[in-house]
C-alpha positions in Angstrom: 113.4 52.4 136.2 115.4 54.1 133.2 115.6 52.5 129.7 119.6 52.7 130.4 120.7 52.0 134.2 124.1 51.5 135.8 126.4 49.7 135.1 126.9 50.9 131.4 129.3 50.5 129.3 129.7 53.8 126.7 130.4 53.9 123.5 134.5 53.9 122.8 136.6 55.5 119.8 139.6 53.9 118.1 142.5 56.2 116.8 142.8 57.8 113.6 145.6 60.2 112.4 144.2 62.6 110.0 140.2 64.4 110.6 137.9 62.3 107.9 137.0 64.4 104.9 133.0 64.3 104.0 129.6 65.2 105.5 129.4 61.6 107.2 130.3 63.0 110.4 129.8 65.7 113.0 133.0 66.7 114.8 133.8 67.8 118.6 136.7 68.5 120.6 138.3 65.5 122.6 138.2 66.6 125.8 140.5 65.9 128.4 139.1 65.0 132.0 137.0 61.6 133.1 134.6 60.3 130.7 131.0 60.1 133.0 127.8 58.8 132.2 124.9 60.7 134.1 121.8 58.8 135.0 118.9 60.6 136.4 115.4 59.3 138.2 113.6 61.6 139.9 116.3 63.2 142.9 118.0 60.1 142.8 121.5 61.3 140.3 124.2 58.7 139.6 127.3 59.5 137.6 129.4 56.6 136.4 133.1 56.1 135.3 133.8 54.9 132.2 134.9 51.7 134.5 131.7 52.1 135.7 132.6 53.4 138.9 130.5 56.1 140.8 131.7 59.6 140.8 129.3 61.3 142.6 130.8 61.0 146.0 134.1 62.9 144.7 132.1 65.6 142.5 128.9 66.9 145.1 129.2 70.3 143.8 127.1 69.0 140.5 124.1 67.7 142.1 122.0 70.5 142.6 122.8 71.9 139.1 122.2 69.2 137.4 119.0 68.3 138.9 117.7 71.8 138.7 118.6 71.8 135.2 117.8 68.5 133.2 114.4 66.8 132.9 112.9 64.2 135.4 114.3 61.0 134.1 117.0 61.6 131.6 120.8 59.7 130.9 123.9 61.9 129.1 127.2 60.7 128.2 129.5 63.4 128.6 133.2 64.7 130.1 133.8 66.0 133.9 136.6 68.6 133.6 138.2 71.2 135.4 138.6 75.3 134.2 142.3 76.3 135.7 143.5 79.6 136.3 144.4 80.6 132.8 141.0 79.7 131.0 142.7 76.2 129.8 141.3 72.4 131.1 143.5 71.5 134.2 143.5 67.3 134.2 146.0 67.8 137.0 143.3 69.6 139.3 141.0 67.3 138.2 142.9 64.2 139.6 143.6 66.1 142.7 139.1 65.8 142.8 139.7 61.5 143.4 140.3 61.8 147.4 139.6 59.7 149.7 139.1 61.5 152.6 135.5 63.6 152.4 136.1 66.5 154.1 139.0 67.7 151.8 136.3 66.3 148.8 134.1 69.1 150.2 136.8 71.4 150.5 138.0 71.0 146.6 134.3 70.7 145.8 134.4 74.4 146.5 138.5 75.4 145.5 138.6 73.8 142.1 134.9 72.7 141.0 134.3 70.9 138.3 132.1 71.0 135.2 130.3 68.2 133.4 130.0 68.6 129.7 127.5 66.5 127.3 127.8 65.2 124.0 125.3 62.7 123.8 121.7 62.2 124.9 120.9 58.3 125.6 117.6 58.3 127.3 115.0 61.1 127.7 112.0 60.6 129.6 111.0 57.0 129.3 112.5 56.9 125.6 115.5 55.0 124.9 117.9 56.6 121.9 120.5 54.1 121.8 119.0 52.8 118.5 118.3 57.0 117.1 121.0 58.0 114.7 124.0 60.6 116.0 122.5 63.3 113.9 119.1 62.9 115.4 120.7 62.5 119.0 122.6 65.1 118.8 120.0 67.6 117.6 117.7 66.8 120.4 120.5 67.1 123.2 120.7 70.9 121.6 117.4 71.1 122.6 117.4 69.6 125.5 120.6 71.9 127.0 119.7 75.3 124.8 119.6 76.8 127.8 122.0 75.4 130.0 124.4 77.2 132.7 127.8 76.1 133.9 128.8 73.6 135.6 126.2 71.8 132.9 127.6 72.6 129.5 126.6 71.2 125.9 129.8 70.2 123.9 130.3 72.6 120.7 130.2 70.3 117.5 130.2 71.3 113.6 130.0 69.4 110.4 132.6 71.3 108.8 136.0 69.1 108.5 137.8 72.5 108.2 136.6 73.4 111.2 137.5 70.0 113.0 140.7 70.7 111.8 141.4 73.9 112.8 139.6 73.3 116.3 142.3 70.4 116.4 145.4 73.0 115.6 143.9 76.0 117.8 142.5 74.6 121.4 145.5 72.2 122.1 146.5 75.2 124.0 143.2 75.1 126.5 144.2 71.5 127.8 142.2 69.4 124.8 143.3 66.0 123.4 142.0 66.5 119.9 139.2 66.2 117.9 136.6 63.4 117.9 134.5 62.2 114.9 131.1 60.9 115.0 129.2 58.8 112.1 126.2 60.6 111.9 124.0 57.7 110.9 125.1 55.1 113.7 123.3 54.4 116.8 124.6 54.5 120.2 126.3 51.3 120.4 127.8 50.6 124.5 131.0 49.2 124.6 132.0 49.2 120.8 134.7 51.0 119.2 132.5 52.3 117.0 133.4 55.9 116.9 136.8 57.9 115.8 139.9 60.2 117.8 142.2 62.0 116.7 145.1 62.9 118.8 147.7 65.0 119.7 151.2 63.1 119.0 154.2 64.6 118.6 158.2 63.2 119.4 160.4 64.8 122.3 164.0 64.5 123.6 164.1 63.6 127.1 167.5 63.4 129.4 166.5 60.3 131.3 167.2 61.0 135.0 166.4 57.5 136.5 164.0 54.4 136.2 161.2 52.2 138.0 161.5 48.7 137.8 158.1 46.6 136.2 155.9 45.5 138.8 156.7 42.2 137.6 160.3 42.7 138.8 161.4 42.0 134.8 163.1 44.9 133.1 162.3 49.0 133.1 158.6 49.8 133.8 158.9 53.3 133.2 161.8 55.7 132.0 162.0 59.4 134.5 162.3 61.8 131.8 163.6 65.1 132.3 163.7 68.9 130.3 165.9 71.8 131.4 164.2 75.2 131.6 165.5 78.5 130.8 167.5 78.6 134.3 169.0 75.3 133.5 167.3 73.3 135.7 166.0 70.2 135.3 162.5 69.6 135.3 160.6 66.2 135.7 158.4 66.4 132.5 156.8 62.8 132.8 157.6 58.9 131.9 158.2 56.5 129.5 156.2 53.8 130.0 153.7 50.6 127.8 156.8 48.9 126.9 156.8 45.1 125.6 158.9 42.8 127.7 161.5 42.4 125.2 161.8 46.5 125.2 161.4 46.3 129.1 164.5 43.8 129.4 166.7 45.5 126.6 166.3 49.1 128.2 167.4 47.2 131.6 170.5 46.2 130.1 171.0 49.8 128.2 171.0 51.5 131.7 172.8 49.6 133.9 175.9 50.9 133.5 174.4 54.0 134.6 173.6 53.0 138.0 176.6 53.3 139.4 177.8 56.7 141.1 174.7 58.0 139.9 174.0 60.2 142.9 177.4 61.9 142.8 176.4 64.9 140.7 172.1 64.3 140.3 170.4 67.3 139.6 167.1 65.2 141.4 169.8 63.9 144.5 167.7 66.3 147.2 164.6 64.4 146.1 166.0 60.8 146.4 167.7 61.9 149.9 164.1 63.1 151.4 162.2 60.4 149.7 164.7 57.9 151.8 163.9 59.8 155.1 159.8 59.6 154.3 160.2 63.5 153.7 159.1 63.5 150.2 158.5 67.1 148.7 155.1 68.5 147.8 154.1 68.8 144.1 155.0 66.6 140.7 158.2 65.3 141.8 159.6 61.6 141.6 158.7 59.4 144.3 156.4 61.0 146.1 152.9 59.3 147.2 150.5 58.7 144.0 147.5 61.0 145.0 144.9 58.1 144.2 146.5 55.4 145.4 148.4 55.8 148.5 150.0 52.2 147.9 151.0 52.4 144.9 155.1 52.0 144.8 156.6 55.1 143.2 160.0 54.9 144.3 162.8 55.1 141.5 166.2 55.0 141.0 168.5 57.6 139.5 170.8 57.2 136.6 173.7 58.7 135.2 172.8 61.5 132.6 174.3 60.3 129.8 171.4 58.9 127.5 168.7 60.8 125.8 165.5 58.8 125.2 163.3 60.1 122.1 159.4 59.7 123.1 155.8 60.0 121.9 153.9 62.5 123.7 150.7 63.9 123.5 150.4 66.9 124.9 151.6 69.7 127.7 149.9 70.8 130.8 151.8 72.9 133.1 154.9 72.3 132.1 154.9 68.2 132.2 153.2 65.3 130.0 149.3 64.7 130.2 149.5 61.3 130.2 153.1 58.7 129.7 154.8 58.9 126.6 156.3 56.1 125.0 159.4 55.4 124.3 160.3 55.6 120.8 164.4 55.0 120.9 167.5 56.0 122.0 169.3 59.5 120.8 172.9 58.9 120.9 173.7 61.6 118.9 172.0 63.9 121.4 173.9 65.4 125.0 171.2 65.3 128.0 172.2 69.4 128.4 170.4 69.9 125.1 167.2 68.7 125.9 165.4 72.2 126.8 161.5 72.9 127.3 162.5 75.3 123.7 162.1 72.3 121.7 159.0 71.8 121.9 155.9 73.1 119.9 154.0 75.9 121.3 150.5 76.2 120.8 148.6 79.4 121.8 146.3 79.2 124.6 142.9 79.4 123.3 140.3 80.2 126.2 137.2 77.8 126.8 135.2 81.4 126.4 135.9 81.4 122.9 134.7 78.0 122.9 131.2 78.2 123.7 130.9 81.9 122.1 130.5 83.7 125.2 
Protein backbone atom coordinates (compact mmCIF):
# COMPACT_ATOMS: atom_id res chain seq x y z
CA UNK A 1 0.00 0.00 0.00
CA UNK A 2 1.13 3.74 -0.67
CA UNK A 3 2.39 5.98 2.17
CA UNK A 4 -0.66 8.44 0.97
CA UNK A 5 -3.96 6.51 -0.22
CA UNK A 6 -7.49 7.69 -1.13
CA UNK A 7 -9.40 9.49 0.34
CA UNK A 8 -7.07 12.59 0.74
CA UNK A 9 -7.53 15.66 1.50
CA UNK A 10 -4.92 18.30 -0.37
CA UNK A 11 -3.38 20.97 0.77
CA UNK A 12 -5.77 24.34 0.28
CA UNK A 13 -4.72 28.19 -0.31
CA UNK A 14 -6.50 31.24 1.28
CA UNK A 15 -6.65 34.58 -0.80
CA UNK A 16 -4.32 37.22 -0.91
CA UNK A 17 -4.41 40.43 -3.06
CA UNK A 18 -1.00 41.47 -3.89
CA UNK A 19 2.13 38.54 -4.98
CA UNK A 20 4.38 38.40 -1.61
CA UNK A 21 7.68 40.24 -2.00
CA UNK A 22 10.88 38.02 -0.78
CA UNK A 23 12.69 34.73 -1.49
CA UNK A 24 10.27 32.75 0.93
CA UNK A 25 8.35 31.40 -1.74
CA UNK A 26 8.34 29.77 -5.13
CA UNK A 27 5.52 30.98 -7.41
CA UNK A 28 3.17 29.10 -10.16
CA UNK A 29 0.29 29.94 -12.22
CA UNK A 30 -3.25 29.25 -10.71
CA UNK A 31 -4.60 27.09 -12.96
CA UNK A 32 -8.03 26.79 -13.89
CA UNK A 33 -9.60 23.22 -14.33
CA UNK A 34 -10.27 20.43 -11.43
CA UNK A 35 -7.75 20.14 -8.71
CA UNK A 36 -6.78 15.96 -8.83
CA UNK A 37 -4.68 14.02 -6.71
CA UNK A 38 -3.05 11.00 -8.75
CA UNK A 39 -2.26 7.85 -6.80
CA UNK A 40 -0.35 5.21 -8.44
CA UNK A 41 0.43 1.26 -7.33
CA UNK A 42 1.59 -0.78 -9.70
CA UNK A 43 -1.39 -0.69 -12.93
CA UNK A 44 -3.75 0.04 -10.50
CA UNK A 45 -4.21 4.48 -11.16
CA UNK A 46 -6.73 6.41 -9.07
CA UNK A 47 -7.26 10.17 -9.56
CA UNK A 48 -9.21 11.90 -6.83
CA UNK A 49 -11.29 15.21 -6.74
CA UNK A 50 -10.49 17.63 -4.53
CA UNK A 51 -13.97 16.25 -2.81
CA UNK A 52 -12.33 13.22 -3.05
CA UNK A 53 -14.30 11.93 -5.73
CA UNK A 54 -12.83 9.54 -8.49
CA UNK A 55 -12.10 11.08 -11.81
CA UNK A 56 -10.81 8.44 -13.65
CA UNK A 57 -13.99 7.12 -15.14
CA UNK A 58 -14.61 10.63 -16.82
CA UNK A 59 -10.84 11.16 -17.98
CA UNK A 60 -9.61 7.36 -19.61
CA UNK A 61 -7.63 9.04 -22.12
CA UNK A 62 -4.78 9.66 -19.22
CA UNK A 63 -4.25 6.21 -18.12
CA UNK A 64 -1.90 4.79 -20.36
CA UNK A 65 0.23 7.98 -20.33
CA UNK A 66 0.46 8.27 -17.07
CA UNK A 67 1.40 4.82 -16.34
CA UNK A 68 3.90 4.71 -19.06
CA UNK A 69 5.40 7.71 -17.81
CA UNK A 70 5.69 7.90 -13.84
CA UNK A 71 7.38 5.44 -11.56
CA UNK A 72 5.80 2.25 -10.02
CA UNK A 73 4.33 3.54 -6.88
CA UNK A 74 4.22 7.28 -6.96
CA UNK A 75 1.22 10.13 -5.71
CA UNK A 76 1.11 13.89 -7.46
CA UNK A 77 -1.07 16.69 -6.62
CA UNK A 78 -1.71 18.50 -9.66
CA UNK A 79 -4.57 20.29 -12.19
CA UNK A 80 -6.69 18.40 -15.03
CA UNK A 81 -7.30 20.94 -17.73
CA UNK A 82 -8.32 21.31 -21.06
CA UNK A 83 -6.13 23.17 -24.34
CA UNK A 84 -9.09 24.94 -26.47
CA UNK A 85 -8.90 25.92 -29.92
CA UNK A 86 -6.96 29.07 -29.54
CA UNK A 87 -3.99 27.84 -27.30
CA UNK A 88 -5.93 29.24 -24.06
CA UNK A 89 -7.37 26.70 -21.00
CA UNK A 90 -11.13 25.99 -21.87
CA UNK A 91 -12.91 25.24 -18.18
CA UNK A 92 -16.08 25.18 -20.28
CA UNK A 93 -14.81 21.99 -22.31
CA UNK A 94 -13.56 20.71 -19.39
CA UNK A 95 -16.99 20.60 -17.55
CA UNK A 96 -18.51 19.25 -20.70
CA UNK A 97 -15.63 15.95 -19.65
CA UNK A 98 -18.29 15.24 -16.23
CA UNK A 99 -20.93 13.00 -18.24
CA UNK A 100 -22.73 10.60 -17.21
CA UNK A 101 -23.35 8.46 -19.91
CA UNK A 102 -19.86 6.50 -21.04
CA UNK A 103 -20.05 6.28 -24.42
CA UNK A 104 -20.13 10.11 -25.11
CA UNK A 105 -17.09 9.98 -22.00
CA UNK A 106 -15.26 7.88 -24.68
CA UNK A 107 -16.25 10.05 -27.38
CA UNK A 108 -14.96 13.49 -25.58
CA UNK A 109 -12.10 11.38 -24.31
CA UNK A 110 -11.02 11.61 -27.87
CA UNK A 111 -12.72 15.37 -29.16
CA UNK A 112 -11.51 17.47 -26.31
CA UNK A 113 -8.81 15.42 -24.14
CA UNK A 114 -7.57 16.56 -21.35
CA UNK A 115 -4.17 17.16 -19.68
CA UNK A 116 -3.02 16.60 -16.05
CA UNK A 117 -0.48 19.05 -14.82
CA UNK A 118 1.70 18.53 -11.53
CA UNK A 119 2.91 20.76 -8.94
CA UNK A 120 3.69 18.72 -6.16
CA UNK A 121 5.27 15.26 -5.53
CA UNK A 122 3.71 13.67 -2.23
CA UNK A 123 4.92 10.07 -2.26
CA UNK A 124 7.61 8.47 -4.44
CA UNK A 125 8.44 4.95 -4.22
CA UNK A 126 7.67 3.85 -0.67
CA UNK A 127 8.77 7.38 0.64
CA UNK A 128 6.36 9.67 2.01
CA UNK A 129 7.22 13.72 1.41
CA UNK A 130 4.48 15.18 3.18
CA UNK A 131 6.83 16.17 6.07
CA UNK A 132 9.93 17.30 3.04
CA UNK A 133 10.00 21.10 2.61
CA UNK A 134 8.26 22.79 -0.76
CA UNK A 135 11.73 23.62 -2.04
CA UNK A 136 12.93 20.06 -1.65
CA UNK A 137 9.57 18.75 -3.09
CA UNK A 138 9.48 20.64 -5.74
CA UNK A 139 13.11 20.04 -6.86
CA UNK A 140 12.64 16.35 -6.89
CA UNK A 141 9.18 16.47 -8.95
CA UNK A 142 11.65 18.37 -11.59
CA UNK A 143 13.42 15.36 -11.64
CA UNK A 144 11.00 13.11 -11.57
CA UNK A 145 8.96 14.81 -14.82
CA UNK A 146 12.34 16.25 -16.73
CA UNK A 147 11.22 14.34 -19.29
CA UNK A 148 7.70 14.26 -19.43
CA UNK A 149 5.27 14.45 -22.66
CA UNK A 150 1.69 15.88 -22.79
CA UNK A 151 -1.06 14.97 -21.53
CA UNK A 152 1.57 14.71 -18.22
CA UNK A 153 2.96 18.08 -17.82
CA UNK A 154 5.14 19.67 -14.84
CA UNK A 155 3.82 23.10 -13.78
CA UNK A 156 6.37 26.07 -14.60
CA UNK A 157 7.40 27.79 -11.18
CA UNK A 158 10.10 30.66 -10.49
CA UNK A 159 11.33 32.33 -7.38
CA UNK A 160 11.31 35.66 -8.95
CA UNK A 161 8.19 37.84 -7.46
CA UNK A 162 8.64 39.92 -10.68
CA UNK A 163 8.09 37.17 -12.57
CA UNK A 164 4.94 35.97 -10.49
CA UNK A 165 3.72 39.19 -11.21
CA UNK A 166 4.09 39.51 -14.60
CA UNK A 167 2.99 35.81 -15.17
CA UNK A 168 -0.17 37.17 -13.16
CA UNK A 169 -0.69 40.30 -15.74
CA UNK A 170 0.38 38.28 -19.03
CA UNK A 171 -1.46 34.56 -19.02
CA UNK A 172 -4.97 35.73 -17.78
CA UNK A 173 -5.48 35.69 -21.46
CA UNK A 174 -4.75 31.71 -21.79
CA UNK A 175 -7.80 30.87 -19.29
CA UNK A 176 -5.59 31.12 -15.78
CA UNK A 177 -6.92 32.29 -12.40
CA UNK A 178 -3.72 33.84 -11.07
CA UNK A 179 -0.75 33.17 -9.51
CA UNK A 180 -0.25 30.84 -6.52
CA UNK A 181 2.53 31.18 -3.81
CA UNK A 182 4.12 28.51 -2.02
CA UNK A 183 6.29 28.78 1.40
CA UNK A 184 9.28 27.11 0.49
CA UNK A 185 10.04 25.74 3.91
CA UNK A 186 6.57 24.17 4.84
CA UNK A 187 5.64 20.65 4.52
CA UNK A 188 2.78 19.29 2.74
CA UNK A 189 0.10 19.82 5.16
CA UNK A 190 -3.59 17.89 3.73
CA UNK A 191 -6.49 19.91 4.33
CA UNK A 192 -4.92 23.16 5.69
CA UNK A 193 -5.03 26.45 4.31
CA UNK A 194 -1.68 26.68 4.45
CA UNK A 195 -0.65 28.03 1.14
CA UNK A 196 -1.44 31.54 -0.81
CA UNK A 197 -3.75 32.78 -4.27
CA UNK A 198 -3.89 35.39 -5.80
CA UNK A 199 -6.77 36.15 -8.10
CA UNK A 200 -8.15 37.73 -10.79
CA UNK A 201 -10.91 40.40 -9.52
CA UNK A 202 -12.03 43.02 -11.26
CA UNK A 203 -15.90 45.07 -11.11
CA UNK A 204 -18.35 44.96 -14.18
CA UNK A 205 -21.74 46.57 -15.18
CA UNK A 206 -24.28 44.07 -15.80
CA UNK A 207 -28.04 44.80 -17.31
CA UNK A 208 -29.78 42.28 -15.18
CA UNK A 209 -32.19 40.36 -17.47
CA UNK A 210 -34.06 38.16 -14.86
CA UNK A 211 -33.56 36.18 -11.52
CA UNK A 212 -33.66 32.59 -9.80
CA UNK A 213 -35.29 32.28 -6.63
CA UNK A 214 -32.95 30.67 -3.51
CA UNK A 215 -33.43 27.08 -3.20
CA UNK A 216 -34.74 27.94 0.09
CA UNK A 217 -37.60 29.73 -1.52
CA UNK A 218 -36.34 33.12 0.55
CA UNK A 219 -35.20 35.98 -1.64
CA UNK A 220 -32.90 36.13 -5.10
CA UNK A 221 -30.47 33.19 -5.36
CA UNK A 222 -28.74 34.41 -8.26
CA UNK A 223 -29.04 37.73 -10.45
CA UNK A 224 -29.06 36.74 -14.80
CA UNK A 225 -26.64 39.20 -15.87
CA UNK A 226 -26.42 40.41 -19.28
CA UNK A 227 -23.70 42.48 -21.80
CA UNK A 228 -24.50 43.86 -25.30
CA UNK A 229 -22.04 43.02 -28.10
CA UNK A 230 -21.03 45.06 -30.93
CA UNK A 231 -24.37 44.12 -32.79
CA UNK A 232 -26.35 45.09 -29.91
CA UNK A 233 -27.33 42.11 -28.67
CA UNK A 234 -27.59 40.96 -25.51
CA UNK A 235 -25.48 38.37 -24.35
CA UNK A 236 -25.88 36.10 -21.13
CA UNK A 237 -22.48 36.80 -19.51
CA UNK A 238 -23.07 34.87 -16.11
CA UNK A 239 -24.76 35.36 -12.49
CA UNK A 240 -24.67 37.02 -9.44
CA UNK A 241 -24.85 34.80 -6.89
CA UNK A 242 -23.14 33.98 -2.62
CA UNK A 243 -25.52 36.47 -1.31
CA UNK A 244 -26.37 36.78 2.60
CA UNK A 245 -30.03 36.36 3.35
CA UNK A 246 -30.52 39.90 4.26
CA UNK A 247 -28.89 40.81 0.55
CA UNK A 248 -31.09 37.83 -0.80
CA UNK A 249 -34.43 39.33 0.63
CA UNK A 250 -33.57 43.10 -0.07
CA UNK A 251 -32.67 42.31 -3.88
CA UNK A 252 -36.21 40.47 -3.81
CA UNK A 253 -37.91 43.51 -2.93
CA UNK A 254 -35.62 45.81 -5.41
CA UNK A 255 -36.92 43.67 -8.41
CA UNK A 256 -40.28 43.14 -8.01
CA UNK A 257 -41.56 45.83 -9.58
CA UNK A 258 -39.82 44.55 -12.46
CA UNK A 259 -41.77 41.44 -12.91
CA UNK A 260 -44.51 42.74 -14.32
CA UNK A 261 -44.85 42.95 -18.24
CA UNK A 262 -41.47 41.85 -18.33
CA UNK A 263 -41.85 39.70 -21.40
CA UNK A 264 -43.33 42.45 -23.54
CA UNK A 265 -40.15 43.67 -25.13
CA UNK A 266 -37.29 40.82 -23.57
CA UNK A 267 -34.38 40.55 -25.57
CA UNK A 268 -34.13 36.67 -23.82
CA UNK A 269 -38.33 36.22 -24.55
CA UNK A 270 -37.46 33.27 -27.43
CA UNK A 271 -35.58 31.50 -24.68
CA UNK A 272 -38.20 31.71 -21.87
CA UNK A 273 -41.00 30.74 -24.62
CA UNK A 274 -38.93 27.28 -25.62
CA UNK A 275 -37.80 26.72 -22.15
CA UNK A 276 -41.83 26.60 -21.36
CA UNK A 277 -42.40 24.06 -24.19
CA UNK A 278 -39.19 21.72 -22.95
CA UNK A 279 -37.44 23.04 -26.25
CA UNK A 280 -34.65 24.70 -24.47
CA UNK A 281 -31.82 25.90 -27.00
CA UNK A 282 -28.36 24.31 -27.16
CA UNK A 283 -25.32 26.21 -25.73
CA UNK A 284 -24.91 28.77 -22.49
CA UNK A 285 -28.29 30.07 -22.43
CA UNK A 286 -30.69 30.59 -19.27
CA UNK A 287 -32.63 27.73 -18.31
CA UNK A 288 -31.38 25.13 -20.09
CA UNK A 289 -30.43 21.65 -18.37
CA UNK A 290 -27.22 21.98 -16.00
CA UNK A 291 -24.75 19.56 -17.92
CA UNK A 292 -23.75 17.76 -14.47
CA UNK A 293 -26.72 17.67 -12.87
CA UNK A 294 -29.66 16.95 -14.89
CA UNK A 295 -31.95 17.81 -11.77
CA UNK A 296 -30.76 20.67 -10.96
CA UNK A 297 -33.59 23.57 -11.31
CA UNK A 298 -32.43 26.25 -13.63
CA UNK A 299 -35.47 27.87 -14.62
CA UNK A 300 -35.64 31.83 -14.17
CA UNK A 301 -37.66 34.59 -14.47
CA UNK A 302 -37.29 37.63 -16.60
CA UNK A 303 -37.26 41.21 -15.43
CA UNK A 304 -37.69 44.45 -16.80
CA UNK A 305 -34.36 46.06 -17.98
CA UNK A 306 -34.25 48.82 -16.01
CA UNK A 307 -31.52 48.16 -13.22
CA UNK A 308 -27.81 47.67 -13.75
CA UNK A 309 -26.15 45.59 -11.09
CA UNK A 310 -22.27 46.28 -10.51
CA UNK A 311 -20.42 42.78 -9.80
CA UNK A 312 -17.14 41.12 -8.89
CA UNK A 313 -15.76 38.98 -11.49
CA UNK A 314 -12.87 37.12 -12.04
CA UNK A 315 -12.27 36.42 -15.20
CA UNK A 316 -13.54 35.81 -19.08
CA UNK A 317 -13.70 32.75 -21.08
CA UNK A 318 -15.45 32.85 -24.19
CA UNK A 319 -17.25 35.58 -23.87
CA UNK A 320 -19.14 34.84 -20.32
CA UNK A 321 -17.86 34.59 -16.44
CA UNK A 322 -15.57 31.62 -15.30
CA UNK A 323 -17.20 31.19 -12.33
CA UNK A 324 -20.42 33.62 -10.43
CA UNK A 325 -19.73 36.99 -9.69
CA UNK A 326 -20.93 38.66 -6.79
CA UNK A 327 -22.97 41.27 -6.46
CA UNK A 328 -21.38 44.27 -5.35
CA UNK A 329 -24.52 47.02 -5.70
CA UNK A 330 -26.79 48.67 -7.58
CA UNK A 331 -25.86 51.32 -10.53
CA UNK A 332 -28.60 53.77 -10.73
CA UNK A 333 -26.75 56.12 -12.44
CA UNK A 334 -26.07 53.59 -15.25
CA UNK A 335 -28.91 52.70 -18.43
CA UNK A 336 -28.92 48.75 -19.11
CA UNK A 337 -28.09 49.94 -23.05
CA UNK A 338 -24.64 50.98 -21.76
CA UNK A 339 -23.49 47.96 -20.49
CA UNK A 340 -21.28 46.67 -23.57
CA UNK A 341 -18.59 43.69 -23.70
CA UNK A 342 -16.16 47.24 -24.44
CA UNK A 343 -15.96 47.89 -20.92
CA UNK A 344 -14.19 45.36 -19.96
CA UNK A 345 -10.31 44.80 -19.66
CA UNK A 346 -8.72 43.01 -22.37
CA UNK A 347 -5.85 40.89 -21.74
CA UNK A 348 -3.81 39.45 -24.60
CA UNK A 349 -3.97 35.86 -25.15
CA UNK A 350 -0.78 34.36 -24.13
CA UNK A 351 -0.44 30.70 -25.64
CA UNK A 352 0.35 27.65 -23.16
CA UNK A 353 3.42 27.11 -25.80
CA UNK A 354 4.97 30.04 -24.42
CA UNK A 355 4.39 28.63 -21.23
CA UNK A 356 6.37 25.55 -20.99
CA UNK A 357 9.18 27.16 -23.59
CA UNK A 358 8.33 25.09 -26.44
Amino acid sequence: MLAVNPPFEPMLAKLTREVPDGDGFIFEPKWDGFRCVMFRDGDELNLQSRNQKPLLRYFPELREPLLAQLPERCVLDGELVVVGAHGGLDFDALQLRQHPAESRVRKLSVEIPANYVAFDLLVVGDESLLDTPMEERRARLEALLAGAQPPLLLTPATRDPATARAWFDSFEGAGFDGVIAKPVRDAYAPGQRTLIKIKHERTCDCAVAGFRVHKDGNGVGSLLLGLYDGEGVLQHVGVASGMSAKVRAQLLADVEPLREHALDDHPWRKWVELAAAEHVTPGRTPGNVSRWNADKDLSWEPLRLERVAEVDYQGLTNGRFRHNAHFKRWRDDRDPSTCRYDQLEAVPPAELKALFHR
